[in-house]
N, C-alpha and C positions, 0 to 999 in steps of 0.2 A: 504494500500500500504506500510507504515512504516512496517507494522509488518512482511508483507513478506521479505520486504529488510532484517529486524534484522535478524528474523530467516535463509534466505540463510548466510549470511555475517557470522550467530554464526552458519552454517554448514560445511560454506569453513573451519574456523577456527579449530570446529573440527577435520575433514579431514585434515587439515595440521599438526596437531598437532598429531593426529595420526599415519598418514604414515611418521613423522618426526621418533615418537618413535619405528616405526615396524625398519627403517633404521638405527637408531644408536643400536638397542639392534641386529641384525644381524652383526652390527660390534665387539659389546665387549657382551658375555657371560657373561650370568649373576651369582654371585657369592653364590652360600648357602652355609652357613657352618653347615656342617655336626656336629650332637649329637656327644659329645665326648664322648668314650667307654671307658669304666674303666675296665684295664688290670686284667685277676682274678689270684687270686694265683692257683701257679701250672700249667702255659699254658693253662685253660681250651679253647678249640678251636672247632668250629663248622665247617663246611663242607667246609666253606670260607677259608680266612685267618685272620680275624678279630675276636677277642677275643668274646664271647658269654657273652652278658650282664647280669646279676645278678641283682634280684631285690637287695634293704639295706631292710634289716630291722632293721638297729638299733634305728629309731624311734618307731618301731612297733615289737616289739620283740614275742609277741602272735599271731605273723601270718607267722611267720618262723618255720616251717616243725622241726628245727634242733631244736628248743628252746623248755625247758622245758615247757613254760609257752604257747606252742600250744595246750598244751591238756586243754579244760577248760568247761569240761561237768562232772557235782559230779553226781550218778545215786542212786537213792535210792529202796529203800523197798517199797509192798504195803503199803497204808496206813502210811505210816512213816515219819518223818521230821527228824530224826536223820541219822548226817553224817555216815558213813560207816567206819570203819577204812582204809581199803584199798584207802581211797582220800584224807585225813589226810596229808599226806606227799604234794599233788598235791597242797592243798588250802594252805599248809604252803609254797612253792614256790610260789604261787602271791602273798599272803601277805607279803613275803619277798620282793618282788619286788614294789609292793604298797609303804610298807614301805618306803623304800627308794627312790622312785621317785613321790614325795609329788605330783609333777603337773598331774599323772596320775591316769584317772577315771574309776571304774567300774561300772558296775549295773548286780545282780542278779538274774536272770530271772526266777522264778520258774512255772515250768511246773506239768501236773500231768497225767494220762490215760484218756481214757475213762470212768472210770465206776467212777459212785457217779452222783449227782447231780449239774452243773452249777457251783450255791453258794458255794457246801461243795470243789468242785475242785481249784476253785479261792482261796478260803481259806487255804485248804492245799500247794496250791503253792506257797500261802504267807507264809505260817509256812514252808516253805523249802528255800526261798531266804532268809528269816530273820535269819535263824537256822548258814548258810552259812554267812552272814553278823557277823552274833553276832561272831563267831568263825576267823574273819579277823577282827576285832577289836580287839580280847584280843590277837593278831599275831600282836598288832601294827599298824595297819591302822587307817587312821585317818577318822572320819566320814562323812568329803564333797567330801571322797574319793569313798565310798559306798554304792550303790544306791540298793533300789528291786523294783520288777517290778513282778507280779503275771498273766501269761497268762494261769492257770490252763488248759483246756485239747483245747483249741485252735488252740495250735499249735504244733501237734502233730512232732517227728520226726523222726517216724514210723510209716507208711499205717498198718490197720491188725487190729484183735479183738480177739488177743492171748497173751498169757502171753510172747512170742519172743517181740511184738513190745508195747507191753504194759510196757517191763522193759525197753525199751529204750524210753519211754516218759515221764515216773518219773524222772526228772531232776531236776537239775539249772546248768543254762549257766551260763559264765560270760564273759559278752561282756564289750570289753574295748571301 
């Protein structure tokens, strides 16, 4: 009998307590305050009239379209660990950036084809993230700065069994 009583009495209570709060929020609206939108240079303006928000990247400057430091795929030769000159200029822009922003980390991922075997592929994609590595050290980088990472033909980042998607899997990323 106690426990019926509690339980009606902790019902009413509810109920009152409720339809108290359904009758004062029907009097005063409730207030959100709205994400502040950060005005872009130049009026950029969308279909509204409120300014069109922009990602920052200035904590993440390797994931801004406009930054040099977006492009961060080195591609190599069959068979070969040796940079290319045409990326030369590319790895001297991170490591400048490295450089100078001690608290930020990479790791160099090296990739390889399809063809070879397993062991020989994991190997030369260590000898491609190490090659990248070694050449951002004498750029300046400090070495807790520099990581590799060998997914030899794993992961490929081109479908296909042609020399089109085979030169686009001999790699190293470098993922920040």
């Amino acid at each position: 009998m106690n426990t019926i009583l509690v339980s009606s009495f902790g019902l009413a209570v509810t109920l009152a307590l409720g339809l108290g709060g359904c009758a004062s929020q029907a009097e005063k609206p409730a207030v959100v305050e709205a994400p502040a939108v950060r005005p872009v240079a130049g009026g950029d303006y969308g279909a509204g009239t409120a300014p069109i928000q922009r990602e920052s990247y200035a904590d993440r400057p390797w994931d801004d379209p406009a930054s040099p430091l977006y492009r961060k795929v080195i591609y190599f030769d069959y068979d070969s660990s040796e940079i290319r000159s045409e990326f030369v200029p590319l790895l001297q822009t991170h490591a400048g950036y490295l450089a100078k922003h001690s608290g930020a980390r990479v790791t160099m991922e090296g990739h390889t084809d399809e063809r070879g075997s397993r062991e020989y592929n994991l190997a030369l994609g260590d000898q491609r993230a190490q090659t990248v590595q070694r050449f951002m050290l004498a750029e300046g980088v400090q070495a807790d700065q520099a990581a590799t990472l060998s997914f030899g033909e794993e992961k490929p980042a081109a479908p296909g069994h042609s020399e089109g998607p085979w030169s686009q899997n001999r790699r190293v990323e470098l993922a920040y």
